[in-house]
N, C-alpha and C positions, 0 to 999 in steps of 0.2 A: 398490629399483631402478626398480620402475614408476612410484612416485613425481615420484623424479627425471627421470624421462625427460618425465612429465607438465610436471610443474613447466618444467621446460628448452623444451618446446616451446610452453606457455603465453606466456614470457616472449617466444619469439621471434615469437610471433605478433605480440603487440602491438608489436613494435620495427616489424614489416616494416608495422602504419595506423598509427604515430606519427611517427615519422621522416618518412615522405612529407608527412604533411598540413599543413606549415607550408609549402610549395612549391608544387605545383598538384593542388588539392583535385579539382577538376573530372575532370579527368582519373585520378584514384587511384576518384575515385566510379564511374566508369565501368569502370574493371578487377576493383575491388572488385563490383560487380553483376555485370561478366561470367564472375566463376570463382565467386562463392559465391551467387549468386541460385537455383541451381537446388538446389543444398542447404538452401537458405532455404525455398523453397517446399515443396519436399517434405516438409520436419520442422515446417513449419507448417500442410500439409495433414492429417498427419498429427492433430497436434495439436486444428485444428480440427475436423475430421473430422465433417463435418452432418448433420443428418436433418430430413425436410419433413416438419413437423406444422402442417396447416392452411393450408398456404403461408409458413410460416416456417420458413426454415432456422436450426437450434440447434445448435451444438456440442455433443457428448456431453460436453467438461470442463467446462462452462457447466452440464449438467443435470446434470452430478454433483455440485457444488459447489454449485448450489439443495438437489438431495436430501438431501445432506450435511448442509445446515444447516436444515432442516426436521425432518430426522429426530434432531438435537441438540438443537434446542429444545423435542420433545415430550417425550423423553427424559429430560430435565432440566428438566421439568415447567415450562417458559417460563420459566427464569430471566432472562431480558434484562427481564421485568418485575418481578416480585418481587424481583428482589437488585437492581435496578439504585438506589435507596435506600441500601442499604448501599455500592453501588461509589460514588457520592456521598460520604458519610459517613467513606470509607478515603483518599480524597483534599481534602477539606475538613473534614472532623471534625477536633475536639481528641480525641477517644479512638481511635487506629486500631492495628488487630490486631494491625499488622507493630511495633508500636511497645512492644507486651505483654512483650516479651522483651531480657532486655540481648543489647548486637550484635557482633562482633568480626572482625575481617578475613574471618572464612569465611564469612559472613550477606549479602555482595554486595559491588560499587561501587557504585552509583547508588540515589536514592529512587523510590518507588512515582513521584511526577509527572515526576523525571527521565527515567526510562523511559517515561512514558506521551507527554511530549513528543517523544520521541525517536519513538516508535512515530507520533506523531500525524505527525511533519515529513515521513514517509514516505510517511505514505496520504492529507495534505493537500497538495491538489499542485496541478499545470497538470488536472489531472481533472474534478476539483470547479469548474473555469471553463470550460472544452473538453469534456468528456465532458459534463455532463450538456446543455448546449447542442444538440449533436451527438442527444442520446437523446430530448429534448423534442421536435426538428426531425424523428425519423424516427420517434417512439412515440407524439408528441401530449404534450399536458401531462397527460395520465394517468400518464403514465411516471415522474412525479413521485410520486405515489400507489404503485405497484409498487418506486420505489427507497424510503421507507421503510419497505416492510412487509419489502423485503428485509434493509433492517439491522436489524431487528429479528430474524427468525430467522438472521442474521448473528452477535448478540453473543452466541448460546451456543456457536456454533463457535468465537468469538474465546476464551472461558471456559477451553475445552477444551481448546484446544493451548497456551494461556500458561500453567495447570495444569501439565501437564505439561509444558512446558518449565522450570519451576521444579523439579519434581520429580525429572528426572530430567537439572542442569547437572552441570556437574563443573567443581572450583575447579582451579588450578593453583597451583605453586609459588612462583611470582611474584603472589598473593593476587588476580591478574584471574579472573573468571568466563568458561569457553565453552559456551554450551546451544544452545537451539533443537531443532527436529524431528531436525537429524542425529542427534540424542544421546537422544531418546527414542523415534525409530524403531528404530535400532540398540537401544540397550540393556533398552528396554522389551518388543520385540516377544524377544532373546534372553529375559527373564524367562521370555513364555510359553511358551517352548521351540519359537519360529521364528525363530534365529539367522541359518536359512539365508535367510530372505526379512528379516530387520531389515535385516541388514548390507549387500545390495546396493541395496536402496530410499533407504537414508540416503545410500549414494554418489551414490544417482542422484538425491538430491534438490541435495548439494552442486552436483554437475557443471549442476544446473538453475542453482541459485542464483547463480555466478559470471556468467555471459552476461548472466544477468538485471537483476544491475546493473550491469556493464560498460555495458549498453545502456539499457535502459527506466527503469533510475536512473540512470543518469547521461547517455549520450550525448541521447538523447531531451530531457529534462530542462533540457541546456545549450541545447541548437539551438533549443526553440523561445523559453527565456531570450534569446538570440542576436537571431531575427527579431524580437523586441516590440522591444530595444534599438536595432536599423537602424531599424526603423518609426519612432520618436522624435526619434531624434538624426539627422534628414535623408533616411531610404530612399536611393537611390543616390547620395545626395550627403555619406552619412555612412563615416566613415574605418573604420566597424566591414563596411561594406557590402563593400570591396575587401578589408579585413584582417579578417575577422570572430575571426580566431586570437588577435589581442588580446583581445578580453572573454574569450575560454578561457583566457586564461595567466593573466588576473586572477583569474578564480573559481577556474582549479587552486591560484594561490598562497595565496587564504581557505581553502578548505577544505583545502589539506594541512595549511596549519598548525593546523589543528583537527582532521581525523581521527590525525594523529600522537600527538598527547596520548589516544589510545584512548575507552573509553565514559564515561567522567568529563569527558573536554573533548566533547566528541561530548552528551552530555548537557547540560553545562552551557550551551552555546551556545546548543542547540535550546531548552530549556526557555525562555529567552529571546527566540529568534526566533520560536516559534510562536505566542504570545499578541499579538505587536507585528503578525505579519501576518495572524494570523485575525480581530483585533480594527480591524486595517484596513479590510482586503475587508467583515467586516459591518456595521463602522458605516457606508461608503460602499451597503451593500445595503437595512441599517436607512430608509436616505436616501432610496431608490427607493421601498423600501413606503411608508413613510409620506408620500411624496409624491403615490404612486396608493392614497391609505387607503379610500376610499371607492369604490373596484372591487375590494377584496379577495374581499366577499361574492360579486363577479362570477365572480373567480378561483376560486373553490376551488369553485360552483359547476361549471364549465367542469373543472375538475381531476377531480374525481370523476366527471361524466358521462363524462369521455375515459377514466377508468380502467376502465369496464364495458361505456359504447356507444361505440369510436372509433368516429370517422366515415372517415378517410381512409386507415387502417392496415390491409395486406393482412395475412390472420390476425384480426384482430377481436380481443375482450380477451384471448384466447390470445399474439399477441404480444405487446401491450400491454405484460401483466407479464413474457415474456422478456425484452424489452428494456428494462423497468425493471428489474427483480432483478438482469439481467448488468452493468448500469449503475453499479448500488448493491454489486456482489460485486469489480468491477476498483475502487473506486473504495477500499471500505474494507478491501480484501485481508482477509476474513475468510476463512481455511479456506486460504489459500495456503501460510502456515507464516513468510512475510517478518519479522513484526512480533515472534513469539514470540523471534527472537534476541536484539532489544533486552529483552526484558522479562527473560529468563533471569538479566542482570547487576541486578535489584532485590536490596535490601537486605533482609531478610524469611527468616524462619523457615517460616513458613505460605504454601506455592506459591495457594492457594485464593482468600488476600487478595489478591493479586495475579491470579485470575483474576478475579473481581469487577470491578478495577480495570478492566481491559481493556476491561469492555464498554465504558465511557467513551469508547471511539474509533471505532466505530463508530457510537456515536447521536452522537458530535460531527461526525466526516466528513461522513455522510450526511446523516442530519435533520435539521442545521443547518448547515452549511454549503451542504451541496447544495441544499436544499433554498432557502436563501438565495438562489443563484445561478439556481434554478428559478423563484422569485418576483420575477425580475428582467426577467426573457426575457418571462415570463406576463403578468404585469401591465403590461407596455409593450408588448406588443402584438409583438414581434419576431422570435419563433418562426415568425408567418405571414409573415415576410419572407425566409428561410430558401430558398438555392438553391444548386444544384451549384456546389462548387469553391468557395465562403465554407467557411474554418474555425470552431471552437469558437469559438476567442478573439476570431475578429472578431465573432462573431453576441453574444457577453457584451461586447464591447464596445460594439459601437454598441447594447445595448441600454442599457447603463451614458449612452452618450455622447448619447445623446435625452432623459436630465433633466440630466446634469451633463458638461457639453459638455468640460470639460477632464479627463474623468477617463480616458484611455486612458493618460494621462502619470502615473495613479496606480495602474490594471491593472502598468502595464511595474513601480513599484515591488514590488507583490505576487507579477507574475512572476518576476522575479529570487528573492524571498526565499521561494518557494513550490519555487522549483527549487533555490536552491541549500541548504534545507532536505530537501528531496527527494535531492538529492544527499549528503550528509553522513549522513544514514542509510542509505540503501543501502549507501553506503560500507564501514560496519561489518558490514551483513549479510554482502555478498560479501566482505567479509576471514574472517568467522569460517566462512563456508563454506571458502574457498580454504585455512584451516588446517586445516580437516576435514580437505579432501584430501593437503594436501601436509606440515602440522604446521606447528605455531605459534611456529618459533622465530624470532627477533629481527632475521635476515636474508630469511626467507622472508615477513614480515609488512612490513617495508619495501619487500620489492620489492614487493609489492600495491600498497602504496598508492603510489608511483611509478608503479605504472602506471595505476593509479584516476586520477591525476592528469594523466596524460597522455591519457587518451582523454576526460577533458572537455574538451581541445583538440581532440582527434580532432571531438568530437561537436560542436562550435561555428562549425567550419571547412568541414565536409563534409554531404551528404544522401546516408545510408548507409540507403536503405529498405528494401534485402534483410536488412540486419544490424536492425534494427528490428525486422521482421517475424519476423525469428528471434527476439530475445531477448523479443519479448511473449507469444509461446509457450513461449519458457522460463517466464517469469514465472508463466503457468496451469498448467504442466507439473508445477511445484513441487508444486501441489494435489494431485497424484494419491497420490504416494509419503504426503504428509503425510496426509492424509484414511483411506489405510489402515491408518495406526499409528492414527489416534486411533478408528476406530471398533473398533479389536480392544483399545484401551486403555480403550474408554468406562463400561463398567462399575466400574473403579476410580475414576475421575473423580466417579462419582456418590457411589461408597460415602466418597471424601475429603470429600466437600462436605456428607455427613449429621453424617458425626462434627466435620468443622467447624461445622456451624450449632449441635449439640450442645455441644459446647465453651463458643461463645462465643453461646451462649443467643439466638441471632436464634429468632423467633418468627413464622413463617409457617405461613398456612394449607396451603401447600401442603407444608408442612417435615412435617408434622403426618402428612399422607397418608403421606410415607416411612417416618417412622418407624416408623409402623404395621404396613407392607409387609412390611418390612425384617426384624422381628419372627421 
């Protein structure tokens, strides 16, 4: 019954921002701010909730989510180094783990790189152009230095919850797979005999999960797909500028017909769009460095002194890495719980190979693409041009646009296929959440993605800052619920990955120490 009344008041939510927004957005934005701004702030006060260290204010979900994954990677004795060779080897080898064992409708839908592209379409985003710009401009180019040390103690948290979301999916009837953190919050924390704390952290992680990409995946996502596309094709003289609800009814009608087909279309696209637009943006960044090749030594000079002595940064290298680590934590959603959904539907016998796997996406996000985009800003000198009220995308653009003068017209290509990649995976997340909550049948999982599709109109049409600012605090909120299933599950995590390295005879020094231990 509470279900239903959920579900019932879900849908009518969204009828009461969809319906309006093809008529006068302007006006719906301003009623919309004035009855839910103050619920917005409040649960995003909440959310962020700071504390001044040094003169820097930190969100306590920001230093939990460092501690998190700090205290995972000593735990798991730096696996983002030592296995990240084998997570290699499980997506380009000829011999891979998952592949040891014959497969049959209950071993998954999708392969190890389908899911990883699917994972990657999600955490490669307008971020990785916008955000790190944004961090470089208020951290110094040290901040580049703290965002990959971040993704490094990043990929053993990523290990750890895609572990266990393999471990603990559950197949259905109809041979799809539903995992992620709901299902190994719930069912793993019931194991330890804390039913009574699994089962409302997993709702609470659901109830996170839908706003989050209602909004931050999707509506966010479209809007600023939206503004690159005005900028181009004319700014007020372009037909997207008066109608901008057109480019929204065009991308809702790509992506529904792709999240319809479930995580095998949803896969199969992604796998395809995320190499054609990561392989864009770096060969266009390739173009930058090696056009300023000979101020690198200058750069990374300059990178490393701002990572220890900033000069202009209130907090000194104490911020420094805040604002790099939080940079490099929203960017490659490690420890959020987002990504583990996608990976859940892999094909695979061994949840372990597939945690391997995973790390693959945060040193890709991060330390190379970010990192890309870091080397972009840095080496052309553009970070020091950096002033209130310029966005991300303009400060990567006109860094982009100082050696290769037409390329904001190839930014708008990447933006577009960066969101509506971004968009098409969330998608999925927030469906398999919204079945959490309300169950996954055939009418209940259509009306989602109806309405998935509708607020990427919503989101293209309108500037919903209060609903932003809410659903970005959903999106960290997630973290919390997620982070206390896996540290009360971490000790199994470890004990799976010794008998795995055992198994399949990897040979590390550090393997060597466990066993030992272990003894």
């Amino acid at each position: 019954m509470a279900k239903s009344v959920l579900y019932k008041l879900a849908l009518a939510v969204s009828a009461l921002l969809f319906f309006p927004a093809c008529t006068s957005a302007a006006s719906i934005d301003e009623e919309i701010d004035k009855y839910f701004a103050p619920f917005s702030d409040a649960f995003s006060n909440i959310v962020f909730f700071s504390v001044d260290i040094m003169g820097v204010k930190i969100p306590l979900v920001i230093m939990f989510l460092i501690i998190a994954s700090i205290v995972a990677t000593f735990y798991m004795r730096w696996i983002g180094i030592w296995g990240f060779k084998h997570s290699l080897k499980q997506i380009f080898g000829k011999k891979k783990v998952e592949f040891n064992e014959s497969h049959n409708s209950r071993d998954g839908e999708v392969s190890s790189f389908g899911a990883l592209a699917t994972a990657l379409s999600g955490t490669v985003g307008l971020g990785n152009i916008a955000g790190v710009a944004i961090a470089i401009s208020v951290g110094g180019p040290g901040a580049m230095f703290w965002m990959s040390i971040g993704a490094i103690f990043g990929m053993a948290l990523k290990f750890c919850e895609v572990t266990l979301s393999l471990k603990y999916r559950r197949f259905n009837a109809d041979g799809s797979v539903s995992g992620g953190p709901m299902f190994y919050i719930a069912h793993g924390l019931t194991r330890k005999g804390l039913r009574w704390l699994g089962q409302p952290l997993a709702l609470l992680f659901a109830l996170m999960c839908v706003p989050g990409a209602l909004g931050g995946g999707c509506m966010l996502q479209i809007n600023q797909a939206t503004q690159q596309v005005v900028t181009i094709t004319g700014g007020e003289n372009s037909i997207f500028y008066t109608h901008s609800w057109l480019f929204g009814v065009i991308i809702s009608i790509l992506v529904g017909l792709v999240i319809v087909g479930g995580i095998k279309s949803i896969a199969n696209v992604t796998s395809k769009i995320v190499p054609i637009m990561c392989g864009l943006y770096i060969t266009a960044s390739l173009i930058i460095i090696l056009t300023n090749l000979v101020n690198i030594p200058h750069a990374l000079a300059i990178i490393f002194e701002e990572a220890f002595f900033p000069k202009a940064l209130a907090g000194g290298m104490i911020g420094c890495i805040i604002i790099g680590m939080r940079r490099s934590i929203q960017s490659n959603e490690a420890g959020s719980g987002s990504a583990p959904i996608a990976y859940a539907a892999v094909k695979t016998k061994e949840p372990v190979s597939q945690g391997f796997v995973s790390m693959i996406e945060p040193f890709f996000d991060t330390i190379i693409v970010c990192s890309m985009t870091a080397f972009v800003i840095i080496l052309t000198g553009q970070y020091l041009n950096y002033r209130e009220g310029i966005s991300g995308v303009e400060l990567t653009s006109s860094a982009f646009a100082s050696v290769i003068s037409f390329f904001p017209y190839i930014l708008a290509v990447v933006i577009i296929l960066f969101a509506i990649s971004t968009i098409i995976s969330w998608s999925y997340y927030g469906q398999k959440a919204w079945g959490y909550i309300f169950g996954e049948g055939f009418k209940r999982t259509k009306a989602y993605q109806l309405m998935f599709c509708g607020f990427i109109i919503v989101g293209s049409a309108m500037n919903l800052r209060s609903i932003i600012d809410f659903t970005d605090a959903t999106m960290l909120a997630m973290a919390v619920p997620n982070l206390i299933a896996v540290f009360v599950l971490i000790k199994e995590i470890k004990s799976d990955l010794i008998e795995y390295c055992k198994k399949y005879n990897l040979v590390f020094a550090m393997n060597k120490v466990w066993f030992k231990d272990e003894k």
